[in-house]
C-alpha positions in Angstrom: 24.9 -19.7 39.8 28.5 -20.6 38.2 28.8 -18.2 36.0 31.6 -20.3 34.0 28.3 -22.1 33.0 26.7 -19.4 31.4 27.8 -19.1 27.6 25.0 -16.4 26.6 22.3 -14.0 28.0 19.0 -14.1 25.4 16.5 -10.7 25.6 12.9 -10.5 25.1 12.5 -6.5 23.5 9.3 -5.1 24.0 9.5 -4.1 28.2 12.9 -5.7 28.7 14.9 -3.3 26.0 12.5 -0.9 25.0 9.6 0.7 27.0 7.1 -0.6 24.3 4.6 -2.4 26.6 2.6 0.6 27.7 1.9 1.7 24.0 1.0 -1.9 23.3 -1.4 -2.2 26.3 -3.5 1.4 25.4 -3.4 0.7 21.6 -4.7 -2.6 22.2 -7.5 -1.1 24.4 -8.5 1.3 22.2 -8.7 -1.2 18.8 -11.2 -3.2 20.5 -12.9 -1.0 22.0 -13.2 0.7 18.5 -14.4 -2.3 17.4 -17.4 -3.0 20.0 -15.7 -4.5 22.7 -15.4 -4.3 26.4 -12.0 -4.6 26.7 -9.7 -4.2 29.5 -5.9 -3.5 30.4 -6.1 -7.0 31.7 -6.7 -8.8 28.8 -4.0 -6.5 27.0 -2.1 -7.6 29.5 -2.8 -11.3 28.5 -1.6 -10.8 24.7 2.2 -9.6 25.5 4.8 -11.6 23.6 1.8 -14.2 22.9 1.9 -16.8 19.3 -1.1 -14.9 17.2 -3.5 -18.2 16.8 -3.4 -18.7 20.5 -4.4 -15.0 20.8 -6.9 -14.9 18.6 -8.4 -18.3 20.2 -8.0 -17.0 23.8 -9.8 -13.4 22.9 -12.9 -15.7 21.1 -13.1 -17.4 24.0 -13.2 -14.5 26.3 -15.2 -12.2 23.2 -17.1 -14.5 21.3 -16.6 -15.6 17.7 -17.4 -11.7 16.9 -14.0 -10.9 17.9 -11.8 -10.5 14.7 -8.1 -10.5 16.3 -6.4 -10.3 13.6 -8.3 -7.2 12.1 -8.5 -5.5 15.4 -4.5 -6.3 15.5 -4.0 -4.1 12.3 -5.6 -1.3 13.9 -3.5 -1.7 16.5 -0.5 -1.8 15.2 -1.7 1.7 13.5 -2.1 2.9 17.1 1.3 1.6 18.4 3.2 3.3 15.6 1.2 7.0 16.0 1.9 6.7 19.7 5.6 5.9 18.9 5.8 8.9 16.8 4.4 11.0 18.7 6.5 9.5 22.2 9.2 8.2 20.5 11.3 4.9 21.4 12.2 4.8 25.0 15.5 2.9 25.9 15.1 0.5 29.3 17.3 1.7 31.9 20.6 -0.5 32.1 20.9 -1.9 28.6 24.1 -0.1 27.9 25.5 -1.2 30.9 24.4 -5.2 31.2 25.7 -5.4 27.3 28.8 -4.0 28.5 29.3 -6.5 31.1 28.7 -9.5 29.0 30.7 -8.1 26.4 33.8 -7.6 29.0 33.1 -11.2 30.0 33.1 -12.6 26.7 29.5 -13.7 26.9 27.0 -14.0 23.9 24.0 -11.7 23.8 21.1 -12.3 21.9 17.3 -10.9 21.2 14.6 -13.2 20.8 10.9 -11.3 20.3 7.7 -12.0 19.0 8.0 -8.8 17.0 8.6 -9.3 13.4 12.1 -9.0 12.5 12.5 -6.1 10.0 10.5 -3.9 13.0 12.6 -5.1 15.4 15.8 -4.1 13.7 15.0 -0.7 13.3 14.1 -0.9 17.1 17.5 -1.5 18.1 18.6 0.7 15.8 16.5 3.2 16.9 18.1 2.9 19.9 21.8 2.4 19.2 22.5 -1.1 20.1 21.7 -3.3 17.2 25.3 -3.8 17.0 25.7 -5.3 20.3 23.8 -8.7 19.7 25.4 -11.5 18.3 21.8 -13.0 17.2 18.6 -10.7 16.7 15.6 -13.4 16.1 11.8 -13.2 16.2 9.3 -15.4 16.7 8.0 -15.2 13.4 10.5 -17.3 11.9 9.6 -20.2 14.0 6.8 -22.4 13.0 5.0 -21.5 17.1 5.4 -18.3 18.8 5.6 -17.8 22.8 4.7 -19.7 24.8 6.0 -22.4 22.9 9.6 -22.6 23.4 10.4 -21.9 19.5 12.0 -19.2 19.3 14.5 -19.6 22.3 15.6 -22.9 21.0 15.9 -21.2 17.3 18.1 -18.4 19.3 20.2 -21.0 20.9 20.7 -22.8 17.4 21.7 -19.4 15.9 24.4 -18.9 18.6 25.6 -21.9 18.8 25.1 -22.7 22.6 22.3 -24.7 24.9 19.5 -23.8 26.2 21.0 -24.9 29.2 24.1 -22.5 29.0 22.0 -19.7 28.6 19.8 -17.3 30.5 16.8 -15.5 29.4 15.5 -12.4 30.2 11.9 -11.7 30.0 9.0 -9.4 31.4 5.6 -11.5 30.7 4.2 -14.9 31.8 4.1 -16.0 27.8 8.1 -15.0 27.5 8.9 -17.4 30.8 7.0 -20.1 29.9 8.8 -20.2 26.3 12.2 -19.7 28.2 11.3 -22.4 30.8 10.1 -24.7 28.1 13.4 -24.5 26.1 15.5 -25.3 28.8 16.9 -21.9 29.6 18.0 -20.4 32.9 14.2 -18.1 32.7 15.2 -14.3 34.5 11.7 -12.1 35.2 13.0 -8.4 34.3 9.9 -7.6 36.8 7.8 -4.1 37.4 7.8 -4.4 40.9 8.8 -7.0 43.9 6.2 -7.5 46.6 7.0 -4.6 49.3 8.7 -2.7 46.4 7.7 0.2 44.5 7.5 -0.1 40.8 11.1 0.7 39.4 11.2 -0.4 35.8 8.0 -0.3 33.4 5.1 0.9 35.2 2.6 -1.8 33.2 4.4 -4.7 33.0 3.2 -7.3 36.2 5.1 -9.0 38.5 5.4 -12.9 38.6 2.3 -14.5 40.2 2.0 -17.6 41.9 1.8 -19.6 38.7 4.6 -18.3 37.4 7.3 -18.2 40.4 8.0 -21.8 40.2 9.7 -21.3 36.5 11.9 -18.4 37.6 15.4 -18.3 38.5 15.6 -15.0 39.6 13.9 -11.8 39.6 15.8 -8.4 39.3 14.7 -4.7 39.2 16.7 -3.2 36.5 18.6 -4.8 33.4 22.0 -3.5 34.9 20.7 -6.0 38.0 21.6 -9.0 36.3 25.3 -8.6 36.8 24.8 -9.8 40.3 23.5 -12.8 39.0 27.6 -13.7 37.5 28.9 -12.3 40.8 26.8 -14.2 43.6 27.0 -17.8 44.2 
């Protein structure tokens, strides 16, 4: 990469900034399960970062008509904030770091999340680096959440710079296609490599063969994407 090239570094939250995922995936779980289902970590797995009408289609699908997303989601989202209370907010390793790099080189950083804005505020508040983003955005101020590329091209609009000068760092299949579709420089923050043991969220999966074509890199830890402004 020519790093000269490379204006702005965008940020999925949940399992990029914040260890949120694993709450997501067992809350998730338990709702529908609560609710009559048979429902696995894999299709938890399938609803990370992902626009709520596709959701809800792709759980019908999977469900039958029975399934009632959107109440189920409520429940969840009941789950998620008891298990955050009684866990707390859990900091990714290497945000402080990779923000201080960008911010030494002049570079914009920017959140873009499909979880509503006001929650995701207190989020980075939460964990003391609100201030550090020239942008915070979420996907539900765009008319189609992730996959569609929305919400990176709203995030590009808001700082001023193209999808092309900017990279985005994700964790889940629905986050890369949104980057990829936007035009943006797509960076898997993975769980694990192949031959690698897991060594940033536990839950989160690494990119399959459908998704390797659409990445520009992979890296272990946040910190990890200096290397990306240092190597050729």
């Amino acid at each position: 990469m020519r790093s000269s090239k490379i204006k702005a570094v965008i940020f999925d939250m949940d399992g990029v900034l914040i260890d949120t995922e694993k709450h997501y995936n067992a809350a998730w779980c338990e709702a529908a399960r609560m609710a009559g289902f048979d429902f696995k970590r894999e299709h938890a797995l399938m609803l990370r970062s992902c626009d709520a009408q596709l959701a809800a289609k792709m759980m019908k699908d999977i469900f039958g008509a029975g399934f009632d997303y959107f109440a189920i989601r409520e429940v969840r989202r009941r789950l998620v904030a008891e298990r955050l209370e009684q866990y707390g907010l859990e900091k990714k390793p290497g945000i402080d770091e990779i923000l201080a790099f960008l911010h030494e080189r002049g570079l914009k950083a920017a959140v873009a999340t499909a979880t509503p804005l006001e929650l995701t505020l207190q989020h980075l508040e939460s964990i003391g680096v609100r201030d550090q983003f020239d942008k915070i955005v979420s996907a539900k101020q765009v008319a189609h959440g992730k996959p569609a590329p929305d919400v990176y091209l709203y995030a590009c609009e808001q700082i001023g710079e193209k999808p092309q000068d900017c990279i985005a760092v994700e964790d889940s299949p629905n986050g890369i296609k949104s980057a990829y579709a936007a035009g943006c420089k797509p960076v898997m923050v993975a769980a694990h490599r192949a031959g690698m043991l897991p060594v940033m969220v536990p839950d989160l999966t690494p990119p399959d063969e459908e998704l390797q074509p659409l990445l520009y890199a992979v890296v272990d830890t946040l910190d990890g994407l200096g290397s990306l402004f240092t190597n050729a």
